[in-house]
N, C-alpha and C positions, 0 to 999 in steps of 0.2 A: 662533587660526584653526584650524579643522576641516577634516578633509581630505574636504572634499565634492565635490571633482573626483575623486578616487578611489576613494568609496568612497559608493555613494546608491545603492541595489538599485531603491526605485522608478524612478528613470530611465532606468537600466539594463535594467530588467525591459520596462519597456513598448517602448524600442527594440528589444531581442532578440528579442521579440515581432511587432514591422515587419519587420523584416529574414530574418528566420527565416521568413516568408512570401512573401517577392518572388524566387522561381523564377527568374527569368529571364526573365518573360513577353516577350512581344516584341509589340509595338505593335499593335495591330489594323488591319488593310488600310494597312498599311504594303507597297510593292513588290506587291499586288494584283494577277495577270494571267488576268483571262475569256479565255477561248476560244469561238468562235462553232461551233455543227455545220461541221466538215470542214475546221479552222484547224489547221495545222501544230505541230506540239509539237517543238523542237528537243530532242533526244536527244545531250547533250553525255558525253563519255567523260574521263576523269580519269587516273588511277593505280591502281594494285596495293601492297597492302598487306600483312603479315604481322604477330599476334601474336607471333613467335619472332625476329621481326630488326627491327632498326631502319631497315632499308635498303626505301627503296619505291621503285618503278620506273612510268615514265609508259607507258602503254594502249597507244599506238599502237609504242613502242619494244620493243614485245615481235614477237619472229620468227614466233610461229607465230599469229596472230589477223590479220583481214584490213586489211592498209591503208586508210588512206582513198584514193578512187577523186579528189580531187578536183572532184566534182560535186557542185554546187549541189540542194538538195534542198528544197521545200516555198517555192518562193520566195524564198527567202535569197538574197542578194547574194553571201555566201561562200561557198567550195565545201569539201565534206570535210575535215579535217588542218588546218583554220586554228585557230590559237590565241588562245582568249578572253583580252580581256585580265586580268592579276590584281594583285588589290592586294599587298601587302608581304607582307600576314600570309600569305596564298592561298601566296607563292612560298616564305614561311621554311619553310611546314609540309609543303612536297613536290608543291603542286596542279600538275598540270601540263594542266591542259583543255583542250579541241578540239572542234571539230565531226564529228560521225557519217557514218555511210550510212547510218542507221538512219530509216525514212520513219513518225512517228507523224502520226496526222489525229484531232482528236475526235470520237469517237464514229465511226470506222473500225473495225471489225474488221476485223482482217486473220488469215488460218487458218493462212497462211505464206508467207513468202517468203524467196528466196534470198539470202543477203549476197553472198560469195564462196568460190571454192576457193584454200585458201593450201598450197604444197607449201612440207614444211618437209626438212633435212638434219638428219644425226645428231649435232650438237654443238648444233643448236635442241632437239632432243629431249630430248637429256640434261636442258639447260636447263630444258625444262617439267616434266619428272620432279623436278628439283630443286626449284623451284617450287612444284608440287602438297604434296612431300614437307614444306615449308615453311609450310604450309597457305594461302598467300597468296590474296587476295579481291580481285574488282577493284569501281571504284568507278563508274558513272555518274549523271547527273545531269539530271534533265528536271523546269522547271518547279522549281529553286532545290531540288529534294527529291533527297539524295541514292536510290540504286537500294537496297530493301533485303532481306534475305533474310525474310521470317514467319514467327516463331513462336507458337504457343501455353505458357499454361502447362499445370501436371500437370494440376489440374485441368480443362483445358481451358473454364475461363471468361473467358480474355483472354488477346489478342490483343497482339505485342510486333513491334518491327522491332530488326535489327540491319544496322545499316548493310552493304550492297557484297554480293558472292555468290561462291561459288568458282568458282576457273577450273578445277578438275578436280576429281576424288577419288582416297583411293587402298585399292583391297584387296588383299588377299593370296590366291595363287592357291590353290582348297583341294588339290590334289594335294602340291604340290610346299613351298607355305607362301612363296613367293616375291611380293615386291610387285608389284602392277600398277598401272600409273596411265593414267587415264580423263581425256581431255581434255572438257570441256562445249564443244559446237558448235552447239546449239539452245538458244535463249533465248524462253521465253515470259513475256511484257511482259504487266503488269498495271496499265494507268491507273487508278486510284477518283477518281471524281467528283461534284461535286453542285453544281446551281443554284444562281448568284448571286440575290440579292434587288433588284442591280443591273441583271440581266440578264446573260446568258452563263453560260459554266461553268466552274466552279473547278475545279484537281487537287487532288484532299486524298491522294492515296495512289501511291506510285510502285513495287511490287513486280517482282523480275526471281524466277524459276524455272527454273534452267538445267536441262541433261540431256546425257547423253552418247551422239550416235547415231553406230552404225559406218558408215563409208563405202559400203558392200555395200546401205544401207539407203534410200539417196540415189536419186532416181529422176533422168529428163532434165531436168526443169524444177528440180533444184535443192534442193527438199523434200524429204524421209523420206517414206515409204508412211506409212497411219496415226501423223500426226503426235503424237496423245496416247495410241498404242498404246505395248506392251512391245518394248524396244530393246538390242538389246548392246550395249555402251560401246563407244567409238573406243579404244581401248587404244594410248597414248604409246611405239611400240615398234620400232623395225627389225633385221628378223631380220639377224646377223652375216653377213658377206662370208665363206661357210669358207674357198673359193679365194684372197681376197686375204689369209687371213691364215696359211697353207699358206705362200703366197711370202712372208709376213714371217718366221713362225717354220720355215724347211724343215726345219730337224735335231732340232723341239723334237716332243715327243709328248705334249705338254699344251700345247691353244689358250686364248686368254683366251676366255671367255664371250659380254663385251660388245667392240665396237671403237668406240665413240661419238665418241673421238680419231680415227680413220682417216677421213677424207675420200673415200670412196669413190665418190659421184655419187650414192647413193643417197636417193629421194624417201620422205618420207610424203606421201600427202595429205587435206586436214583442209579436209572441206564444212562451212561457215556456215550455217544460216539463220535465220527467227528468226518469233513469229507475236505478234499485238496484239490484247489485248483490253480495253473499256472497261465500270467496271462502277458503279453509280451506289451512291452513300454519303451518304445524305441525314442520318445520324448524327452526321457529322463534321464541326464546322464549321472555316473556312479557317484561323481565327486560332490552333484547336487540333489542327492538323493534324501538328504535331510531336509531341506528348503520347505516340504509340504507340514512338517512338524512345528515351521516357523513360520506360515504365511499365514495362520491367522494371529500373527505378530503384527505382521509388515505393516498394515494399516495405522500402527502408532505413530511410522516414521516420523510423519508431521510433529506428535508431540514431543517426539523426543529432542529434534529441532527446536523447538518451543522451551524445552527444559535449557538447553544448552545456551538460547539467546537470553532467556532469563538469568541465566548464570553469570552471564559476561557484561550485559546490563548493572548488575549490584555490584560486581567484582571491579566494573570500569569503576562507577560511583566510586566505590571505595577509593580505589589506584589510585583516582585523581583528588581525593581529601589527603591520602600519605604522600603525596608529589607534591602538596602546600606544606605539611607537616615538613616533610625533609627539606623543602627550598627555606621555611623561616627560620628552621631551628640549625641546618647547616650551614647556608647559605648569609642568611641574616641575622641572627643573633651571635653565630660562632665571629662572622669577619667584620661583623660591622655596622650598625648602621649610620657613620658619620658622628654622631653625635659625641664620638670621646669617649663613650664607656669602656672602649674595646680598643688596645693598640699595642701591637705587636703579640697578641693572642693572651692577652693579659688581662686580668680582671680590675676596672678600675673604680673604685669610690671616695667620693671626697668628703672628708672627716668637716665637721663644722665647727671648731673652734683649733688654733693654732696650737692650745696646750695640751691636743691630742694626739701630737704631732708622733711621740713616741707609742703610741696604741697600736694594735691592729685587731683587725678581724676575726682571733683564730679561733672564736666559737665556733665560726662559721665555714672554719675550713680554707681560709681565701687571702690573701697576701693581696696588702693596699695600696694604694698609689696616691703618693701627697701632693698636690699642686703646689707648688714653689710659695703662694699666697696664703693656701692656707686655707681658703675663700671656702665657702660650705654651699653644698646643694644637695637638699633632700630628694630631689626628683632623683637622681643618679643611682640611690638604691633602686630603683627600679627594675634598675638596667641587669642585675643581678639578683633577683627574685626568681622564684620557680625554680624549674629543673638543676639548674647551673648551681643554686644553695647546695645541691645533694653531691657534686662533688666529692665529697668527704668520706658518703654515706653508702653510695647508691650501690658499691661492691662488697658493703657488708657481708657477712656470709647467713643466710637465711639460716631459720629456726627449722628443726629437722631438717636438716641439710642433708643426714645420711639415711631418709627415706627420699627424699627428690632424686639423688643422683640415679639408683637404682629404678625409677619411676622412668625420666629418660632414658636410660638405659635399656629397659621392658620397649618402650614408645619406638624407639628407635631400629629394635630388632622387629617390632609390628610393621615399623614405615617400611623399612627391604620387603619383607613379605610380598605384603600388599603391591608394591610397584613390583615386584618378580612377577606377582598371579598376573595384573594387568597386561603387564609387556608381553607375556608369553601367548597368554588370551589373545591380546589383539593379533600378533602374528600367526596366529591359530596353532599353536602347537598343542595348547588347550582347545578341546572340540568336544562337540558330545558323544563323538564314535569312544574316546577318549574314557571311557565311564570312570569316573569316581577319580579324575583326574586334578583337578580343581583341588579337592580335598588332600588327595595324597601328594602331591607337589608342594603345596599349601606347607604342610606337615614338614615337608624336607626343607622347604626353607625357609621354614619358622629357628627348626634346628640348627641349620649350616650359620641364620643371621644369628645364633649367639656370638659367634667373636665382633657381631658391632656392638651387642648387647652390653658383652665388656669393658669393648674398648672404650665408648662413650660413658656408660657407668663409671669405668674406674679414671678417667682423664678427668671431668671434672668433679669426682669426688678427692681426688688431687687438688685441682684448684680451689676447692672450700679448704683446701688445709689437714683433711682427713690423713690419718698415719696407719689403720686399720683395716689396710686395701681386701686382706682377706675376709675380713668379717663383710665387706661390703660385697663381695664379689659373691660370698652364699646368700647374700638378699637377694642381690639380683638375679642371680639363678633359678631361686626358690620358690622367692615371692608370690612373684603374678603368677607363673606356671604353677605355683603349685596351689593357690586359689581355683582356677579353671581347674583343673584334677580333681579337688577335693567335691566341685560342684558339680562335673560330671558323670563323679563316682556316686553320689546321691541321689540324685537324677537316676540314676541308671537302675537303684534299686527299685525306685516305683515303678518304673520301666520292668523288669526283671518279674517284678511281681504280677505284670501282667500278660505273662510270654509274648512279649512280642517280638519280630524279630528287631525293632526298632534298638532294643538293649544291643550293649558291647558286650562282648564274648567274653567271659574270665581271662582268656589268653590273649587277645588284643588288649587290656587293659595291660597287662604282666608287658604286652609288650612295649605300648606306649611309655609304660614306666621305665622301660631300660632305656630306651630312645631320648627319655628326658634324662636320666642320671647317669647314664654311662658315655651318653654321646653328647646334649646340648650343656650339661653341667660342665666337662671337660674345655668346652670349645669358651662359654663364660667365661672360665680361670684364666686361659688363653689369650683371651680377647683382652680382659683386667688388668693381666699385668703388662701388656706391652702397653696399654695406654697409661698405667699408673707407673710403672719403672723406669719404663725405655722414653714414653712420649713426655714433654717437658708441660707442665699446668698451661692453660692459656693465660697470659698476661692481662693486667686489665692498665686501662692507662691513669689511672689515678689511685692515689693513695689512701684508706682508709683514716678514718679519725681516730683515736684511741676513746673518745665520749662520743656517743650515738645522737645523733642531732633530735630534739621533742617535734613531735610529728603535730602539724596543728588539726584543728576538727576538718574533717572528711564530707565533701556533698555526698547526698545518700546512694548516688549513683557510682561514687567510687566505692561502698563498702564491698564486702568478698560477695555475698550470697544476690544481691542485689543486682550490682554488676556486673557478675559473670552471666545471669541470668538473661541481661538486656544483649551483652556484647555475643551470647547464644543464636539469636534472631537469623544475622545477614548467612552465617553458614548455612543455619536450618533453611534460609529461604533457596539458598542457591542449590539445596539438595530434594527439597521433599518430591518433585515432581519424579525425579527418575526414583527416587524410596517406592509410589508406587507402582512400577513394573516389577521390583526386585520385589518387593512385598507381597504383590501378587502373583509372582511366579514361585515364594518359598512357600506363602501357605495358602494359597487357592489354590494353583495350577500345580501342585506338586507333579504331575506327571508328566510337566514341559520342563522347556531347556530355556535356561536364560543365555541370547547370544549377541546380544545389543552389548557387547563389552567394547568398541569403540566409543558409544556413546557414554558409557558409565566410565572409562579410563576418561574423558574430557570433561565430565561434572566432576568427575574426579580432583582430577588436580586443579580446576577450578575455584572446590571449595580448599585444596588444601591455598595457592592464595591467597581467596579471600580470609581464612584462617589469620594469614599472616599478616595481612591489611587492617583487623577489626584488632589484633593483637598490638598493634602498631601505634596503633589510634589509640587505644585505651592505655598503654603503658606513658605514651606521651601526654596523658590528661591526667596521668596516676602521680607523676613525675613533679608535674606544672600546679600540682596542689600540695610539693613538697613531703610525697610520700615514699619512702626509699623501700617498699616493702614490694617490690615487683617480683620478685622471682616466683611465690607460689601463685600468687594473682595472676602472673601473666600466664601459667600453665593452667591454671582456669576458666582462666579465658579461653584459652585455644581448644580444653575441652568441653565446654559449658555446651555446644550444641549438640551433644550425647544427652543433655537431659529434656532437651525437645523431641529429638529423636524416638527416646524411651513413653515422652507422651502422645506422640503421634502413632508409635506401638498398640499404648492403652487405645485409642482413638478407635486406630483399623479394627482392635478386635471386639470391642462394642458394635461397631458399624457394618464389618462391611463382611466379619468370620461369624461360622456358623459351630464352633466347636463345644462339644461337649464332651461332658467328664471331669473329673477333677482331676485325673492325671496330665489330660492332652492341655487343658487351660494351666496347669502347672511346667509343662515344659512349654508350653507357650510364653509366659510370661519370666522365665528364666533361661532361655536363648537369645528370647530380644535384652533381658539386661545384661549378658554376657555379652553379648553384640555390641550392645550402646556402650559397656566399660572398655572393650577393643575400641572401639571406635575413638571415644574421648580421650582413653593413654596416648593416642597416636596422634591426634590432633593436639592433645595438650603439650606435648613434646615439642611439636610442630611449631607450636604459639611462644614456650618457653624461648625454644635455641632460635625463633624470628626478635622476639621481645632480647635477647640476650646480644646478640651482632645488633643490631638496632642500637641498644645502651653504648655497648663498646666503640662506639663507630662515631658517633656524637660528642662525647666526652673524650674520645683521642684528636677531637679538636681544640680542647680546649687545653693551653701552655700553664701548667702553675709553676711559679718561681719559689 
């Protein structure tokens, strides 16, 4: 048998070739909304976001930007400040949406109009100083397209969005070299649109272009004097109380600067308003209306090329070290190499003196063969050295056997996941019109894969001989799922404590929890017993020893911690280069869309593979040093590139993130390890049930009498 499920490059190649091309498109006149001349655009408001923290805060929760008024705008049923509903993913990832005061019409220009005046105090102030200094961007949403900022490239031949706009800026005074911060209180709104072929009109483009006018500059009706004239910034600033602070420090003859702490009555105020215009884009059609959100993407393609030939590169390497592995050890040691060791699938050794004639081998597991003479040759143990000794052994049933099964079991309902999000990705039924889809999809078939969670948990918790199906079945249930709960209910309080909307809602929690125990715990039990009642143990082809054969000394390259660490490498290599796009688009670019999922489903399974290849290698070196203890080794194997992963985590956020806080560097460094523990359960599963068909498959070659 050839190992043509691992190693076929035409297959392979023409797949990596599909996949490497399905972007993420997103369905054509999928969710489709015309607009008639003077149809209402609801102008929906989001969150606030930051590059440098983790911590994002919802639109309207912010002190110094105008409330909503409550009133019903453009027809709407609902008034102002009501909240859209949101799916699962919409709330994990911080959305928090609502309705405006913001009046769009198509094909309305509007030159300006007033929002409102919000007086802010001096502990709001600080706040938006902090803010600005933080570089935070807020987000809205009109017509499913987030609000984005435009750029150009250098060379000014194309045109880019980056999601969201600042709420301020900040410079430095030139006298004094002191920071100033500029709030944005004018918004000029940019529709792009073009005729449907259906009739009506599409939005293909949602651009906002803030500015910062000072107050001085606001006239009766609301508006700035020449609205797209030259303006001084509203400057974030309230001159200090001297006399209140005279009566705090009477005997001191140094005042503090700022008093931002002091409560004093004292207002800013901070005029709103905002102007619309509509401008026709008959370049752009509907279904590629996202593309500008992604082209200053496109310019990686090359690398990502680059990632994926690097991948097939080490994976080939591998392929063709396990294609020598499988041809000696199936091919050549199982049938033969002429020499007599081997005949009729038999193991054969010749005793060295004739009065041994009634002896045999059964320390060792192995049934002898006497040559008629008698005649003795030491060489011929040979022939029977290594792997072939563990015969006896190598189906032992490992130590905590009834935390492994469970372990696969978790791995196993991650691996469905995982290939569900990808496949769906690539066909684009995941998209980013799609929001928060990724996530909540995620969630449902995380849930639906518990009956594999079971069935695989309770099958070979079977085959180790376990009679406690039930006890195993609420590990597997409980275990990993209820580790991630337990962490992201902790998380969530520092979170919590610092209102942001980045927290889970007390009632998304309540409900996530039913989701796991009323519905995935169910579908586990489910899953358990048809594999442990109904489905029959897998067999293994040889018979254990009733004595456990003594294990000889170990190279230091096969111990656990040693080992798994080296056999880590070739996965980590065949991955890190696409880790940085995905890494850069979770915590730099939070206000981009990752859509390169053809190329990450093909590094993808790549590395799952090479997983298998490096699992393959090692078990067969683990084996051939007479060590029959492979089952949790080979599962650490397959996970061991989780702890590259986790340091190439630490790596990015020294080098290349700018985050502050002890909150945001706290969920920082406990999503990437929750990441990297998904990551390695799933590859380590991977590595096990490769390392496990691998054993089975070798040893059903070999005949014991």
């Amino acid at each position: 048998m050839k190992l043509r499920s691992v190693f076929c490059p035409r297959q392979w190649t023409i797949w990596l070739l599909f996949v490497s091309h399905a972007c993420a498109f997103y369905i054509p006149g999928y969710s489709v909304t015309r607009y008639n001349d003077d149809e209402p655009i609801p102008l929906l408001v989001n969150k606030i976001f930051s590059d440098h923290t983790q911590l994002q805060y919802a639109y309207f929760d912010l002190p110094f930007v105008c409330p909503p008024s409550g009133q019903s705008h453009g027809g709407s049923p609902f008034g102002s400040g009501k909240s859209v509903s949101l799916n699962l993913g919409e709330i994990l990832r911080g959305d928090r949406i609502m309705t405006s005061d913001f009046e769009l019409h198509m094909g309305r220009n509007v030159e300006c109009q007033k929002l409102c005046t919000v007086e802010v105090g001096r502990k709001d102030v600080k706040w938006g100083r902090q803010l600005i200094r933080e570089g935070y961007v807020a987000e809205w949403i009109a017509d499913n397209l987030p609000g984005a900022t435009s750029f150009v490239t250098v060379d000014r031949s194309r045109k880019y969005y980056a999601t969201g706009f600042k709420i301020g800026d900040l410079d430095f005074s030139p006298g004094t070299g002191k920071p100033r911060f500029f709030i944005n209180n004018h918004f000029n709104i940019v529709i792009r649109w073009r005729s449907a072929p259906e009739g009506g009109k599409v939005v293909v483009g949602f651009e906002i272009y803030p500015k910062s006018i000072k107050a001085s500059d606001y006239v009766e009706d609301g508006c700035p004097r020449q609205v797209h004239g030259k303006h001084e910034g509203l400057e974030l600033y309230i001159p200090p109380n001297l006399s209140r602070l005279k009566e705090m420090y009477p005997e001191s003859s140094y005042l503090p600067k700022e008093d931002d702490e002091i409560d004093d009555g004292a207002k800013l105020k901070i005029p709103y308003s905002y102007s619309v215009y509509f401008k026709e884009e008959p370049g752009i059609e509907w279904s590629n209306r996202w593309d500008l959100y992604f082209s200053n993407q496109g310019e990686s393609s090359m690398t990502h090329w680059l990632a994926v030939l690097n991948s097939l590169i080490i994976s080939g390497v591998l392929g063709v070290a396990v294609y020598v592995i499988w041809g000696r050890t199936v091919q050549g040691d199982i049938k033969g190499r002429g020499d007599g060791a081997m005949e009729d699938g038999k193991i054969k050794l010749r005793s060295k003196s004739t009065e041994k004639k009634g002896e045999s081998l059964l320390d060792q597991g192995m049934d002898v063969e006497r040559d008629a003479d008698g005649s003795s040759d030491d060489e011929a143990l040979e022939d029977v050295s290594g792997w072939k000794l563990l015969h006896g052994d190598v189906f032992r049933v490992p130590e905590y056997s009834g935390l492994l099964a469970p372990l696969v079991g978790s791995g196993m309902q991650l691996f469905f996941m995982v290939s569900g999000l990808l496949i769906l990705s690539c066909l684009g039924v995941l998209n980013p019109s799609f929001r928060g889809g990724f996530v909540s999809v995620g969630m449902g078939l995380f849930v639906f894969a518990g009956l594999f969670s079971g069935y695989f948990s309770g099958r070979l918790y079977k085959t180790f001989g376990g009679v406690h199906w039930r006890k195993n079945t609420l590990i597997t249930a409980l275990f990993f799922p209820g580790l991630i709960f337990c962490l992201i209910f902790i998380l969530n309080l520092f979170v919590w404590a610092q209102a942001s909307s980045t927290a889970i809602p007390f009632g998304t929690l309540v409900g996530m929890l039913a989701l796991w125990l009323l519905i995935q715990v169910p579908l586990v039990y489910l899953g358990s017993w048809y594999g442990f009642v109904r489905a029959r143990p897998w067999e293994h082809p040889t018979k254990t020893n009733s004595i456990a054969r003594q294990i000889p000394p170990q190279p230091w390259y096969l111990h656990s911690i040693q080992g798994a660490a080296l056999t880590g490498l070739p996965p980590f290599a065949v991955l890190f280069i696409e880790l940085l796009f995905v890494f850069k688009n979770l915590w730099q670019d939070k206000s981009g869309y990752y859509y390169v999922f053809g190329f990450l489903s093909a590094v993808s399974t790549i590395v799952i593979i090479t997983v298998s290849e490096v699992t393959i290698i090692a078990t067969h070196s683990q084996l051939c040093a007479e060590n029959y203890h492979w089952w949790w080794q080979s599962f650490l194997t397959g996970g061991s590139s989780a702890f590259w992963v986790f340091a190439y985590c630490v790596w990015y956020y020294f080098f290349h993130l700018h985050i502050t806080g002890f909150v945001s560097s706290l969920l920082f460094f406990s999503y990437s390890f929750l990441a990297c523990a998904v990551y390695g359960l799933l590859t380590g599963t991977v590595g096990f049930l490769t390392a496990y068909a691998f054993i089975r498959r070798i040893y059903s070659s070999i005949k014991i009498d």
